[in-house]
C-alpha positions, -999 to 999 in steps of 0.1 A, spaced: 0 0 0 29 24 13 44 16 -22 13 29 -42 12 58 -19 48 66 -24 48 64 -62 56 97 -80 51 86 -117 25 64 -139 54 35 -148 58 24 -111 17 21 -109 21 -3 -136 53 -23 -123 34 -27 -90 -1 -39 -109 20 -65 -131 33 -74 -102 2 -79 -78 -13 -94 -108 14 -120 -115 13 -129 -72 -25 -138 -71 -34 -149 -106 -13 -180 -97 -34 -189 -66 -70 -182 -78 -81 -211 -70 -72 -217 -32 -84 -181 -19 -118 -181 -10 -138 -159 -40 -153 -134 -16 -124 -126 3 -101 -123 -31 -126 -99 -48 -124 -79 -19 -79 -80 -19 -81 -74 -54 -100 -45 -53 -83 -26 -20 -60 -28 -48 -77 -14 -80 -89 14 -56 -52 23 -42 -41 24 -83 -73 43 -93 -69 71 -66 -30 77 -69 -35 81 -106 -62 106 -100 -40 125 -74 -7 123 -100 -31 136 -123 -41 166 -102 -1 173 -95 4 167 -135 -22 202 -143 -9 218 -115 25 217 -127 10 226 -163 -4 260 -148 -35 247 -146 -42 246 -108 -64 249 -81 -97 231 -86 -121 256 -92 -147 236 -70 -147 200 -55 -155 168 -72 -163 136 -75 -145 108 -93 -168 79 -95 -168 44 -105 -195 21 -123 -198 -15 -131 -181 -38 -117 -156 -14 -99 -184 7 -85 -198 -28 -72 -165 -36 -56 -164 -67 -78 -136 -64 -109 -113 -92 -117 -78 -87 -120 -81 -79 -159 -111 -51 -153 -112 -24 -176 -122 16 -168 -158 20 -160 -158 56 -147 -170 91 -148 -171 131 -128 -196 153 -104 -185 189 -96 -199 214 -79 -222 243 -96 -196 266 -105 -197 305 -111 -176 298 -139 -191 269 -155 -173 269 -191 -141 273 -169 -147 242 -144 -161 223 -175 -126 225 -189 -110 223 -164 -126 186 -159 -124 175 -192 -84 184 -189 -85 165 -161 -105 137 -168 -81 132 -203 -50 127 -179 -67 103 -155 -77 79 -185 -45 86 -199 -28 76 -164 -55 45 -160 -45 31 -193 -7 32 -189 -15 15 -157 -28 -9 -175 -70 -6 -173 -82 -1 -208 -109 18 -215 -146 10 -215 -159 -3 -248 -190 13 -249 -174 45 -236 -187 47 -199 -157 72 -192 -153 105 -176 -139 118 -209 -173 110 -224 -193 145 -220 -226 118 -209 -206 110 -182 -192 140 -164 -216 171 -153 -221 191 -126 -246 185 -100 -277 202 -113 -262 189 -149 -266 152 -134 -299 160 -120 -315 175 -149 -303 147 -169 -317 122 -150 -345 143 -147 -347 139 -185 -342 100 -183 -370 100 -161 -395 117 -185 -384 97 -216 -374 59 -203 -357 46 -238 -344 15 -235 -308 28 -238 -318 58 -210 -325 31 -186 -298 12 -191 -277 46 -184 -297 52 -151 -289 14 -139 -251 25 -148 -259 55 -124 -271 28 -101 -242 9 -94 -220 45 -87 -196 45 -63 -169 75 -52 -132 66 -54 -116 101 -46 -128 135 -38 -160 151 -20 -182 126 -20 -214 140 -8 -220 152 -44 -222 118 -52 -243 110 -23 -269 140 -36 -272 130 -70 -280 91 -58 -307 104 -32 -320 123 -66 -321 89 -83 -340 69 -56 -365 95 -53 -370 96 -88 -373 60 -92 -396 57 -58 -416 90 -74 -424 72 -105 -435 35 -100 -439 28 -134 -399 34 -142 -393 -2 -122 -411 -20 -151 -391 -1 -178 -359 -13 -157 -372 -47 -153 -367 -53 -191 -336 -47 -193 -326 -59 -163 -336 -93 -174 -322 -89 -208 -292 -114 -202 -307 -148 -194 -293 -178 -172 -270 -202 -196 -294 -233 -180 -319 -252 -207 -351 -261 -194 -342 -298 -192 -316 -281 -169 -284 -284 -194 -255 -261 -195 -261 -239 -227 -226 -238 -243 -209 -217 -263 -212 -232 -304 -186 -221 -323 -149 -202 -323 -122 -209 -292 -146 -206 -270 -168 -238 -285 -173 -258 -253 -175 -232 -228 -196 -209 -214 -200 -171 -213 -197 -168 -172 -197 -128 -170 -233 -125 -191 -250 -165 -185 -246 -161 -149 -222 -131 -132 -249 -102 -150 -281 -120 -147 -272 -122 -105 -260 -90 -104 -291 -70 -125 -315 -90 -103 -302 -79 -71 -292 -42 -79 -333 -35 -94 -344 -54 -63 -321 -27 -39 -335 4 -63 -367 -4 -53 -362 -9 -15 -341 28 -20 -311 10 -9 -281 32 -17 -253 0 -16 -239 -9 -45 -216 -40 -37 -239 -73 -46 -231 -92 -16 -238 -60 4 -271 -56 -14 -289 -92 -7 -276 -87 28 -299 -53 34 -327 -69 13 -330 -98 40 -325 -69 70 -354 -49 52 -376 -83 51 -378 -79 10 -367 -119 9 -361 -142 35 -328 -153 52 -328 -186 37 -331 -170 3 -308 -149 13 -277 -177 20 -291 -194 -14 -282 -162 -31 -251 -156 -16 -236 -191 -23 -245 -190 -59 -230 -156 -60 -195 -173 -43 -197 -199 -67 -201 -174 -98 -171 -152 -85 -149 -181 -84 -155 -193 -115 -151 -155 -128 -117 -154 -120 -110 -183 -138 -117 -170 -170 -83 -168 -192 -71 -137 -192 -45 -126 -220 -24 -91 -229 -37 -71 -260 -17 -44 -268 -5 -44 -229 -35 -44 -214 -51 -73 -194 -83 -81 -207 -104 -115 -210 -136 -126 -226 -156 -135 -198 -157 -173 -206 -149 -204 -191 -130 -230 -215 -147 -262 -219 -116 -277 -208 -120 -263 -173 -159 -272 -169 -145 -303 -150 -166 -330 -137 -165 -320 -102 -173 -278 -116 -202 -288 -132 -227 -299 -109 -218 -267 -87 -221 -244 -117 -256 -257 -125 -273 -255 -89 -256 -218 -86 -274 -216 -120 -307 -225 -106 -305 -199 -85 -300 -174 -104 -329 -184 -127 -352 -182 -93 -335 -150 -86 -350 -139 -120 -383 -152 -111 -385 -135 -82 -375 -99 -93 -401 -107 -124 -426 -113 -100 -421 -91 -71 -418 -61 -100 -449 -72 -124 -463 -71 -91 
């Protein structure tokens, strides 16, 4: 930790990550899931926030200092959940303050927000595919420029809107003030709680990726390529878990965002039972253990992986576990389905 703390330029981020990745990647198997998720993102989260402060020190010695107002730097997807890998990519975005000066703080962000990502991916965390970054102008306002965009979500719930408000969901803040953060997710829940109808709109897409389980209770595999064999962990089984529980916590208003940390409030609020509870939280185990043993591989030098479980690893003694964690998840789907419908 010390070492992170102590590092003065991008290079030594990245000699430390490669090697914290080579240590653990080695042992995946004999840590228990639960606890290793939580190591390896202590981790991410030390690497995240020294690259944001370097890149603070990097404007300031370009002339480009103070802040004009406090912000936010927030996390989504799995690393606002508290759940990416070891080969997780940048999921990320900025709140500031209402400024005086708002074409001078908006800059000033932007500026910012370039060196972070720039910082993030010599680090080694490639960017988000589908551009959830803080470099994206969707995804860094002020306050009452998040709020009235959500406020816009709200009044036209497109498909693709609500699949940016369950991104907005699953926020969490990694560095700086992080009330503004707090404010703009109170905003949220009393949107959602203000509108009942918005749960149904988030229902479909929360249900979009389905459970890789056949009726007659066979794996569903992948068909062709170098995956043939496998199956597509991170969207047959890690997503459908994870979008269950998190519209499940939006409508009990809960503001967590970890999964485990979710299903633990849901059976303090009485929304399902404590037996349902440990049922969900074991599949969940089982479904982060087998996520970490997805291969992994270094394009362009960054660590990325396809989210998929070679056949050659669906062992005999996998499989059965992999199927009741499964079933599970595809009564976890029921559940939300009905509790929402209803």
């Amino acid at each position: 930790k010390q070492r992170i703390r102590n590092a003065k330029e991008i290079p030594e981020l990245r000699e430390l990550r490669n090697q914290f990745h080579e240590k653990n990647s080695d042992h995946l198997l004999i840590f228990d899931p639960i606890g290793l998720i939580e190591h390896v993102n202590q981790f991410h989260d030390l690497i995240i926030r020294r690259t944001i402060e370097l890149s603070e020190h990097r404007l300031t010695d370009k002339g480009r200092g103070p802040l004009p107002v406090s912000y936010a730097f927030i996390l989504f997807g799995s690393a606002g959940r508290g759940e990416q890998t070891l080969w997780s990519d940048q999921d990320n975005g900025l709140v500031y303050e209402d400024s005086d000066d708002p074409e001078e703080a908006a800059s000033y962000f932007q500026e910012l927000a370039l060196c972070i990502e720039e910082g993030l991916e010599a680090a080694g965390y490639p960017p988000c595919d589908g551009g959830v970054l803080a470099t994206n102008e969707l995804w860094k306002h002020s306050l009452s420029g998040w709020t009235g965009l959500l406020d816009e979500w709200f009044e036209d719930p497109a498909f693709e809107k609500v699949r940016h408000m369950l991104i907005v969901a699953d926020a969490r803040c990694i560095y700086g003030n992080s009330t503004l953060l707090d404010r703009l997710k109170r905003h949220f829940l009393s949107g959602v709680e203000a509108r009942p109808g918005m749960l149904k709109n988030m229902l479909h897409n929360t249900l979009r990726h389905k459970v890789l389980l056949s009726f007659f209770g066979h794996l569903i595999r992948e068909q062709y390529g170098e995956d043939s064999g496998g199956i597509d962990i991170k969207y047959g089984a890690y997503i459908p878990v994870v979008n269950g529980v998190r519209l499940l916590a939006i409508q009990a208003g809960l503001p967590e965002t970890s999964t485990l940390a979710r299903i633990n409030k849901l059976v303090e609020g009485a929304v399902i039972n404590k037996g349902m509870g440990l049922e969900w939280i074991e599949a969940f185990r089982t479904i982060l253990k087998l996520r970490t043993m997805t291969p992994y591989f270094l394009e362009e030098g960054m660590y990325n992986t396809r989210g998929k479980i070679s056949a050659d690893d669906l062992t005999k003694e996998l499989i059965p576990h992999l199927k009741k964690a499964l079933r599970t998840a595809n009564d976890l789907q029921k559940f939300v389905k009905k509790r929402i419908e209803g």
